[in-house]
ZAMARGU-4260 file (C-alpha; in steps of 0.2 Angstrom, whole numbers, plus 5000, padded with zeros to 4 digits):
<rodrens>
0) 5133/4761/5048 | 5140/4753/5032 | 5155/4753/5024 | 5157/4744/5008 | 5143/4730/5014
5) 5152/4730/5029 | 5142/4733/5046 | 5149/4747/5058 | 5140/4741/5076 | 5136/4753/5087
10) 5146/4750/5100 | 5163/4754/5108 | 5180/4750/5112 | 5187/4751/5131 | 5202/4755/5133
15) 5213/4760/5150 | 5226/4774/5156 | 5245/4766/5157 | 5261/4775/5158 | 5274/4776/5145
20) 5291/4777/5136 | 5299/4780/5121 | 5318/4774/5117 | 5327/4774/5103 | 5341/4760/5098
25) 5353/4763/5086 | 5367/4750/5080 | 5379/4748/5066 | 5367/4744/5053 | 5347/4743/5053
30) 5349/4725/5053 | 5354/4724/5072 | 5346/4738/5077 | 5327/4730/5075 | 5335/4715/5083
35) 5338/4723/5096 | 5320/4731/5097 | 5310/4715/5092 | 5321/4706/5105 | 5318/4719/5121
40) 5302/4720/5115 | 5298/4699/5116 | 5284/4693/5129 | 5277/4709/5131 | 5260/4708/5125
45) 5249/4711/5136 | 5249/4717/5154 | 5240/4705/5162 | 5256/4690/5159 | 5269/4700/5154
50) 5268/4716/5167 | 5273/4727/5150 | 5267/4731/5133 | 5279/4735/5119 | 5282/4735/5103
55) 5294/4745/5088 | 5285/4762/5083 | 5297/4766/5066 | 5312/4765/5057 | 5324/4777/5061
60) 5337/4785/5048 | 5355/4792/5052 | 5349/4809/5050 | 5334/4805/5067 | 5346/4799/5078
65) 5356/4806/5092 | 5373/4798/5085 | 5368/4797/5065 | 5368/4779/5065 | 5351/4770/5058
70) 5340/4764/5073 | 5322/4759/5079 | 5310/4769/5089 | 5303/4758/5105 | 5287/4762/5114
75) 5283/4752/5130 | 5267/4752/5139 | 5261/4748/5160 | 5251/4750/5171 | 5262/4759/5184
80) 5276/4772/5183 | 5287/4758/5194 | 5282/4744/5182 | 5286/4752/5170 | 5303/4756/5174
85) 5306/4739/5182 | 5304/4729/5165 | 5313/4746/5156 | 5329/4742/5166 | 5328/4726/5163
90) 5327/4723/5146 | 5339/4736/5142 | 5352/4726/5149 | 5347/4711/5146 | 5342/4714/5127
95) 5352/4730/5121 | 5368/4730/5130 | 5370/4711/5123 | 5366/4716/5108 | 5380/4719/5096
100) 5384/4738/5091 | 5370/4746/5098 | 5367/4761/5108 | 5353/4768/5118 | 5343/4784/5119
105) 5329/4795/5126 | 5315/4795/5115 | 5303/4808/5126 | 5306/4824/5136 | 5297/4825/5150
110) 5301/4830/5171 | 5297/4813/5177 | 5312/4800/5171 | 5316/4781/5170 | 5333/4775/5171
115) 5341/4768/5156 | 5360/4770/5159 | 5358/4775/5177 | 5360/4762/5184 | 5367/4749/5170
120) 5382/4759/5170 | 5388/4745/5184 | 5390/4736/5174 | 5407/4743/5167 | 5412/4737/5185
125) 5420/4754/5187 | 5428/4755/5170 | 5411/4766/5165 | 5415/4785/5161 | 5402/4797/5160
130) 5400/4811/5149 | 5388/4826/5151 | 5385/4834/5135 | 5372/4848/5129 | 5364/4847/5148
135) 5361/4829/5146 | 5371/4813/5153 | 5378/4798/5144 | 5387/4784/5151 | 5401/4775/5140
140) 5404/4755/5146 | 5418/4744/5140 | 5411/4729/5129 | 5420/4715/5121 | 5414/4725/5103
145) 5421/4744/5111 | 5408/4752/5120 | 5390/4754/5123 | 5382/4771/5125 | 5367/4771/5134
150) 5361/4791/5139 | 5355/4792/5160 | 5339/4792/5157 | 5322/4792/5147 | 5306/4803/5150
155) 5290/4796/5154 | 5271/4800/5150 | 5253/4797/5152 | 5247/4785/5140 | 5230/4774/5133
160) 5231/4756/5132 | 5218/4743/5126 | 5212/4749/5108 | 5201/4738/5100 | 5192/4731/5086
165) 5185/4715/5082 | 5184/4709/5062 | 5168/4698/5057 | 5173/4687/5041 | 5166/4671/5034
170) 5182/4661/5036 | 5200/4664/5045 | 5210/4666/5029 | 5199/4679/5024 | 5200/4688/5041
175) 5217/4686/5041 | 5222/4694/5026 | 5211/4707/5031 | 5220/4709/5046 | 5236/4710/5040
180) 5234/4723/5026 | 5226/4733/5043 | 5241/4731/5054 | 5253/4737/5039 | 5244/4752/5036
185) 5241/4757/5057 | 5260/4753/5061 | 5266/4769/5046 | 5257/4781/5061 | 5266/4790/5075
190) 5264/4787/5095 | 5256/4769/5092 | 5262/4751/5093 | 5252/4734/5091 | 5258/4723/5106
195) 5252/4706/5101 | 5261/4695/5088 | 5261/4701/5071 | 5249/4714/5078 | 5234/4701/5079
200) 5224/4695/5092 | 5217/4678/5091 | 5212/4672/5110 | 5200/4690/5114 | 5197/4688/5133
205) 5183/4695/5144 | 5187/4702/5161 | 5184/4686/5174 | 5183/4668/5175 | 5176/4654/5183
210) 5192/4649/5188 | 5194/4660/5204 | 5216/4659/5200 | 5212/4669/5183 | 5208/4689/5181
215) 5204/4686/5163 | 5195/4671/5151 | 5191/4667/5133 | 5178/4677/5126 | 5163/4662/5122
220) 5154/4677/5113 | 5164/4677/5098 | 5170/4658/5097 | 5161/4652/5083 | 5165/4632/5088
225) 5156/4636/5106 | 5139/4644/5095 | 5125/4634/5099 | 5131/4631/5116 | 5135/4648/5123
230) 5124/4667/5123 | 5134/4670/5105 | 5138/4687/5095 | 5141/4678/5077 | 5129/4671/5065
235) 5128/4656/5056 | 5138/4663/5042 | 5154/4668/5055 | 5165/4658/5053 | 5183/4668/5060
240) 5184/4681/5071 | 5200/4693/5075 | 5205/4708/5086 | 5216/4723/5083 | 5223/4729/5100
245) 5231/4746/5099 | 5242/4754/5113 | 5245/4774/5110 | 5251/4789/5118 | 5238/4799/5116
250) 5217/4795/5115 | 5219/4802/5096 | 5233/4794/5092 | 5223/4778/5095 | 5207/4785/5087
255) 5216/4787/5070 | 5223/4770/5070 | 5207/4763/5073 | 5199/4772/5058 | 5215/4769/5048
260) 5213/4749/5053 | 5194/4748/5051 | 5194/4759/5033 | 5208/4745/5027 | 5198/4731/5030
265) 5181/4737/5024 | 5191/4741/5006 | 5191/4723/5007 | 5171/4724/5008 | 5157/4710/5009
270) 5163/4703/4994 | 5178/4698/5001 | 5171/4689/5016 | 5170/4703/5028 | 5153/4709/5037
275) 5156/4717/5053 | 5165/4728/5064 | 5162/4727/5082 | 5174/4730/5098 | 5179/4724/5115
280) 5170/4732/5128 | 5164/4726/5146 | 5150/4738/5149 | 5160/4751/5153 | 5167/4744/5169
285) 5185/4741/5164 | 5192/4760/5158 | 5190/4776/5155 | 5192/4777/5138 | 5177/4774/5126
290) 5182/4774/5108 | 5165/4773/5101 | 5166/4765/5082 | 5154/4776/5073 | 5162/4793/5081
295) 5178/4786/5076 | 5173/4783/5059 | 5166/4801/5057
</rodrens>
């Protein structure tokens, strides 16, 4: 398949089930409401280091929010229900109660819950008053700023994680700009974040090393200073390679932002420096997801 003079491989990208949440921050003004999300949603790349994956969904108005204020949607990803609300807990408190102004809320039904003022409401060290209202729970605790209102508790849901695509180009600024005008058009959909910084992948890993201590490596394939001394995926002319990890709610959810990436960067075309598409995938071995690029791009 070819798009624009760009090479669609035949292959596909394996991705794995995870579990996940949806919360929604709201603050004074949008200004410290994204603070809030971008700092709870720090080191939280990728499961394998940071145990969680996370990242701001959208902008929220007044009119999308419980209390009318302006907010940020947050979606967090792991591998485990108890991992998951382990570093929930924990970076609530640690990274919206500090913040200034702010508030939290449920951004999920769902029968299976994950504290987020449950417990936190210790903090008000018995000052905390709790207020039940429409069926559901909030907890007021006394700050230095008034009050910060976190509601009991947030739903939880199965999930995909581990999205892929790999982008081909002649040199890293042209791969790079590619990537970027990708990564502004994926993060406008719904029920998707892209966990690693500025929504780019540099360091693409393959499962296993030959250091026993470590469950994941550089991938030699695609490290065009190691062609000539390893098995290699790039030809002479490949000179950058880049990855697109995307984490989503549902299979389709993912599949969209795939196409959405892949399309954006292939407008770009072989004139620009692009020539292929491929994706990360480890015969199969790793998950049970299969997004395979030419049904994606149908």
């Amino acid at each position: 398949m070819q798009i624009n003079g760009v090479t669609i491989e035949d292959t596909f990208a394996e991705a794995f089930g995870m579990r996940a949440t949806r919360i929604i921050i709201t603050a004074l003004n949008l200004r410290w409401a994204r603070q809030a999300g971008e700092t709870m949603t720090g080191f939280a790349t990728s499961v394998i280091g940071c145990g969680v994956e996370a990242g701001i969904e959208s902008e929220l108005s007044g009119d999308q929010t419980p209390d009318g204020r302006p907010g940020v949607s947050v979606l967090l990803f792991a591998m485990s229900t108890k991992d998951l609300a382990k570093a929930l807990e924990l970076r609530t408190g640690q990274c919206i109660l500090t913040c200034p102004t702010t508030a939290v809320y449920a951004g999920m039904e769902g029968d299976e819950r994950l504290p987020l003022g449950k417990n936190l409401r210790y903090f008000g060290d018995g000052y905390q008053i709790s207020k039940l209202i429409s069926g559901k729970r909030y907890w007021r605790i006394p700050v230095m700023d008034g009050e910060f209102i976190a509601e009991q508790d947030t739903g939880r849901c199965a999930a995909v994680g581990g999205g892929n695509f790999l982008v081909l180009a002649d040199s890293l600024p042209e791969v790079l700009a590619a990537c970027e005008e990708a990564v502004i058009a994926m993060r406008k959909l719904p029920d998707i974040v892209l966990p690693f910084p500025g929504g780019i992948v540099r360091s693409g890993s393959k499962v296993g090393s030959k250091y026993k201590a470590l469950i994941a490596s550089t991938n030699q394939a695609y490290c065009p200073t190691l062609r000539g001394l390893v098995e290699t995926q790039l030809d002479e002319t490949t000179g950058a390679v880049l990855e697109i990890v995307v984490n989503g709610l549902t299979p389709e959810a993912i599949s969209k932002a795939m196409r959405v990436g892949i399309e954006t960067i292939c407008r770009r075309g072989s004139e620009q420096g692009i020539r292929r598409i491929s994706a990360g995938n480890y015969g199969g071995k790793l998950g049970q997801f299969h997004f395979k690029l030419h049904e994606v791009m149908a």
